[in-house]
N, C-alpha and C positions, 0 to 999 in steps of 0.2 A: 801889540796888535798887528796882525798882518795888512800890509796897505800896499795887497796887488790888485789888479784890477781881471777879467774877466780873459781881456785877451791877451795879456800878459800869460796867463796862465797855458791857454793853447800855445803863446810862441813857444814857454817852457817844454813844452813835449815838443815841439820841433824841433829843437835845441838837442833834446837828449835822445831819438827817435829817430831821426829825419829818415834814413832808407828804409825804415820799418814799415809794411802794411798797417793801414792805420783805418782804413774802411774798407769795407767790404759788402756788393752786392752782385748776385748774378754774378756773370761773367765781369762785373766791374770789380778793380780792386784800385786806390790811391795809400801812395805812400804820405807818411805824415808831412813832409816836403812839397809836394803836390796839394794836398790840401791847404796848406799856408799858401803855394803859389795862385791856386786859384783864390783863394782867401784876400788874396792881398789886390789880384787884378780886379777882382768881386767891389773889393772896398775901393780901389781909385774908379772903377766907373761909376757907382754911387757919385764920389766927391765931384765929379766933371759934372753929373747932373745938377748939382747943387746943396744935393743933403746933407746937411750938416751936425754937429752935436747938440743933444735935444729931440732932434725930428724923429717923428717915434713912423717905424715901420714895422706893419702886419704883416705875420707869415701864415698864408692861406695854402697849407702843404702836406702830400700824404706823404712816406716815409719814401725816401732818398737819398744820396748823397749829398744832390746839392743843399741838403738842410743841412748840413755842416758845414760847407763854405758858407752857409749865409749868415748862421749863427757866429762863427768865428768875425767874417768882415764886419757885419753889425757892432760884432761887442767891440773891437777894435775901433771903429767909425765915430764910437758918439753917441752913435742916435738909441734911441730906444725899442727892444722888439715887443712888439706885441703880437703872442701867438694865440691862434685861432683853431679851437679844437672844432676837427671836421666834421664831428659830429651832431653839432649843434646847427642852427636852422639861418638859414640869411639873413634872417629879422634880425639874428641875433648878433648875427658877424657883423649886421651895418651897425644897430645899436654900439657895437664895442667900439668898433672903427672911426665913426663919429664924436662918439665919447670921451676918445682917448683921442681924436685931432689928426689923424694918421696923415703924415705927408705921403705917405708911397705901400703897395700892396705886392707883397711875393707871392705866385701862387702855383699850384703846379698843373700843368695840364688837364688831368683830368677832371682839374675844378676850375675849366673856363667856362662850362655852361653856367654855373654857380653866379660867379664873377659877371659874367653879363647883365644876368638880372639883377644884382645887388647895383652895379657903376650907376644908374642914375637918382639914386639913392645916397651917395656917399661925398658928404660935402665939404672935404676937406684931401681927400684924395688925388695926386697931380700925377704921380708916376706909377705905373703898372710892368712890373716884370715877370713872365710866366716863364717856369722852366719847364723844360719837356724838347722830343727829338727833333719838333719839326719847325725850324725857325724862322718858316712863310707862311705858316700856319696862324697866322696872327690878328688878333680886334687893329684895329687903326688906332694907331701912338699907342700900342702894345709893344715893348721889349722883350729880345728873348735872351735869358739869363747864361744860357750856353754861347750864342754869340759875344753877349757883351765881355765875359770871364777871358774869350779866345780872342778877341780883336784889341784887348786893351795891354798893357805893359804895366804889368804891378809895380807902380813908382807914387805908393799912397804915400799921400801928406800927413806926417806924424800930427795924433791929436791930443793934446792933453787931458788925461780925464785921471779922476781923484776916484777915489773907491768910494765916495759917499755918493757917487753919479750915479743917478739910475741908468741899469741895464737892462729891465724890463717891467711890464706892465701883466700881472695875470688878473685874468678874470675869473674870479669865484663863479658857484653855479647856480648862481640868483633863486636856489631856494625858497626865499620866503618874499622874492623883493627882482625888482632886476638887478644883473652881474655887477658886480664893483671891481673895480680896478686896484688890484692892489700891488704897491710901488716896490722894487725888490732892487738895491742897488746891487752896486761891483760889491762891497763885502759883503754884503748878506748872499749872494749865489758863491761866492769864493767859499765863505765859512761852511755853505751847505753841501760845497762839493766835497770838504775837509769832511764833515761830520759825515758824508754817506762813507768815505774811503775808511773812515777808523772801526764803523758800528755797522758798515752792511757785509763785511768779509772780503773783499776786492785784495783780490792778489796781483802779484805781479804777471804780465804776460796774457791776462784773462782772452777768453774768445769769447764775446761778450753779443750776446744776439737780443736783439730792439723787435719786440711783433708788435709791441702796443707805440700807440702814436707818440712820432719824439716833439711833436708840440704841445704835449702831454707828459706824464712825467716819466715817461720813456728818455726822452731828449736831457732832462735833468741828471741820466744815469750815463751820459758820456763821458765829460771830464775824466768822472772816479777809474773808467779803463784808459781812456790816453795818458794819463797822467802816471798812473804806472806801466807803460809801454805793450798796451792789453791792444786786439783788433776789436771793432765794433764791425757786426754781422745786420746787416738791415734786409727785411724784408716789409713788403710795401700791407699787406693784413693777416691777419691771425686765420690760420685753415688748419685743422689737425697734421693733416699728410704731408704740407708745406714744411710746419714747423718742426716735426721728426725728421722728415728728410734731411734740413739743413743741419741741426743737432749731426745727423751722422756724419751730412757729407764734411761740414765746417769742423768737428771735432769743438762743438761750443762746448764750452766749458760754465759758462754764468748764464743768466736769462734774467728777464724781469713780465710776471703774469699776474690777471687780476685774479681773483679765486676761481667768478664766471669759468676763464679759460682753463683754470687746475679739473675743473667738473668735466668738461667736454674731454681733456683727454684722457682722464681718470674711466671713461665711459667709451673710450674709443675701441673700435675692436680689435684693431691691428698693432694697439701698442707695442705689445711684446715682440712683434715682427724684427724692430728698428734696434739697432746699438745705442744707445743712452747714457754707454758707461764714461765717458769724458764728462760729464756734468755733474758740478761738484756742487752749486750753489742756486739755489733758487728763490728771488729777491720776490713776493706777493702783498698786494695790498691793494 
């Protein structure tokens, strides 16, 4: 039985990777090195706040970078993530947040309006971190997640955690009922990163492009490219002419779509305009 644990897994690509491009947006690119660096000063300003293994924090985030330094620190940290698909409604986000006891909220920019109205709502919430460019732009004892990464010296406190630890919290889509919280440790996301690399086609090197939300199972489909020394391509929503475009310009080679989104471009007029021919594999469900 394998008995690694979640961040063990990302140090492994840093290890094998390090001056490699390992994300990619816009004009940002970090090397796999860089994301452990931010990763790590991400995780000691967590621990100077106080949050410890256990404390489960919500990530309230459109698609980014910083959702990778935050995923990496977290699963390293201890605590537990609870992610929060944006698409659902604030009743829903405080319900989960409450439910699941959240010490602290990640969120990004352009879901502070969001965030306002939900804070007096949320009875268990102490620390608030928004990432986004403008770091006086801020609610009072709001953190900005870009300052704290730059002002701190990644010198995290090693934590012990067992692969039976929970690494995170998802929420079902209350169907029949409201959302339940269901517990997914260090092995069970290890195994599930194992089982998507053997049975979803993942090559080595992949240019691997995220449109659908990685607090959704977008974000589930990173490990399987860092892990074989693949770049992950973010862009922040699905737009047909966005999504060709970067196919050409990035030379993506993998994707992950819901069918919805195969219709739309299936129906697009300008398909055939764009280069497409890099793209070998396309993951839908």
């Amino acid at each position: 039985m394998i008995g690694m644990t979640i961040g063990e897994l990302y140090d492994r690509c840093v290890d094998f990777y390090g001056g490699k491009t390992a994300v990619t947006m816009d004009d940002r690119s970090y090397s796999y090195a860089q994301v452990r660096n931010k990763a790590d000063a991400l995780l000691t300003a967590l621990q100077n706040l106080g949050l410890k293994k256990g404390d489960k924090i919500a990530f309230l985030m459109t698609n980014c970078p910083e959702y990778v330094f935050c995923e990496y620190a977290v699963a390293k940290s201890g605590c537990i993530r609870v992610p929060l698909a944006v698409l659902l409604t604030s009743n829903d986000h405080i319900y989960m947040m409450n439910q699941a006891e959240c010490t602290a909220l990640i969120y990004h920019e352009n879901l502070a309006s969001r965030v306002k109205e939900m804070m007096p709502h949320l009875k268990t919430v102490k620390h608030f971190i928004r990432a986004g460019n403008d770091p006086d732009d801020l609610m009072d004892g709001h953190l900005n997640l870009e300052s704290l990464v730059a002002e701190t010296q990644p010198e995290p406190r090693p934590v012990a955690i067992d692969p039976e630890d929970l690494v995170g919290i998802y929420y079902t889509g209350g169907t029949t009922g409201k959302p339940k919280g269901v517990m997914l440790s260090h092995r069970a996301w290890v195994y599930t990163v194992l089982i998507e690399m053997l049975d979803l086609g993942f090559g080595w090197k992949e240019t691997f492009l995220y449109p659908t939300p990685l607090t959704h199972a977008g974000g589930c489909l990173m490990l399987p490219v860092l892990l074989r020394g693949g770049r992950c391509v973010i862009i922040d929503h699905f737009e047909p002419r966005l999504f060709l475009e970067t196919i050409e310009k990035e030379q993506v080679t993998m994707t992950f779509l819901v069918p919805t989104m195969i219709y739309v471009l299936l129906d697009y007029p300008d398909l055939k305009k764009y280069n497409l021919s890099s793209i070998r594999n396309i993951i839908y469900g």
